[in-house]
KETITI-541134 format. One record per residue (C-alpha): residue number from 1; residue in three letters; x, y, z. Coordinates in Angstrom, 1 decimal, always signed. Example, Ala and Ser with C-alpha at 12.3 -4.5 7.8 and 13.67 -1.06 7.14 Angstrom:
- n  res  X  Y  Z
- 1  Ala  +12.3  -4.5  +7.8
- 2  Ser  +13.7  -1.1  +7.1
REM end
This chain:
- n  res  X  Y  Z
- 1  Unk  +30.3  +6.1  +4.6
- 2  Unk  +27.4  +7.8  +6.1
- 3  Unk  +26.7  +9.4  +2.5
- 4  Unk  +26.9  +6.3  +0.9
- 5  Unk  +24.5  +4.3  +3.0
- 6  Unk  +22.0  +7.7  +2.2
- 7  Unk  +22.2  +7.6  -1.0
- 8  Unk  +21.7  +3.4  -1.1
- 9  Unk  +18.3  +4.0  +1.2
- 10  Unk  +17.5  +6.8  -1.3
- 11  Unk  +18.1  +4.4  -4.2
- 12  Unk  +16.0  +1.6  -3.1
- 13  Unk  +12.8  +4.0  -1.7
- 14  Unk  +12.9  +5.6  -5.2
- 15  Unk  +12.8  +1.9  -7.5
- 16  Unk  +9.9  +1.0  -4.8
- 17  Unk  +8.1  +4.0  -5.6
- 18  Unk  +8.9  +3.4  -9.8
- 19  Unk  +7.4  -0.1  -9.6
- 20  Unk  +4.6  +1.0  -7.4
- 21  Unk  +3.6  +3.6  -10.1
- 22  Unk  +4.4  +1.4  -12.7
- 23  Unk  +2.2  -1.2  -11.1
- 24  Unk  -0.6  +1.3  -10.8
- 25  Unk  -0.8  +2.3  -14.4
- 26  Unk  -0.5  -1.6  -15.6
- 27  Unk  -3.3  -2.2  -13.0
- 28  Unk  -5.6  +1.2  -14.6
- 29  Unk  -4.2  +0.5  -18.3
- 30  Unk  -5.9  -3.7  -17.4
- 31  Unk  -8.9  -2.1  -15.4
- 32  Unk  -9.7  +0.0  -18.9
- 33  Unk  -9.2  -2.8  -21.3
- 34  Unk  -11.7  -5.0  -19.4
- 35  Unk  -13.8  -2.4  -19.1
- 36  Unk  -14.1  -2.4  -15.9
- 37  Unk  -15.7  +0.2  -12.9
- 38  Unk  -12.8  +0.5  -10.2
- 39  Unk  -14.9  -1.1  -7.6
- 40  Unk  -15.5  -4.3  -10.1
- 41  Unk  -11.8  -4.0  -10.9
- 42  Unk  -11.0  -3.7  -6.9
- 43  Unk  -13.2  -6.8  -5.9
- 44  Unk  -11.5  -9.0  -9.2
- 45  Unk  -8.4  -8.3  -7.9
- 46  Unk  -9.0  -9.2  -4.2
- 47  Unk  -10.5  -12.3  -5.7
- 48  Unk  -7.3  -13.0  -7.2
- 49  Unk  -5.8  -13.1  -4.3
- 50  Unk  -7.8  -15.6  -2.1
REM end
């Protein structure tokens, strides 16, 4: 049971750390298209936010 509960926790930190990563290269991919310097792209996306 113990093994199973592992492997679950080791599941769901691994699909956090895909979307994370595939968040980050969506966020770089839309930062290059706009053409964009990462502090621009950093402040439009806090703006977003508000």
């Amino acid at each position: 049971m113990a093994q199973a509960r592992a492997f679950a926790a080791a599941a769901a930190r691994h699909d956090r750390a895909q979307w994370h990563q595939q968040e980050a290269a969506t966020a770089t991919a839309v930062r290059m298209a706009m053409g964009a310097e990462p502090a621009a792209f950093t402040k439009y996306l806090n703006d977003l936010t508000r």
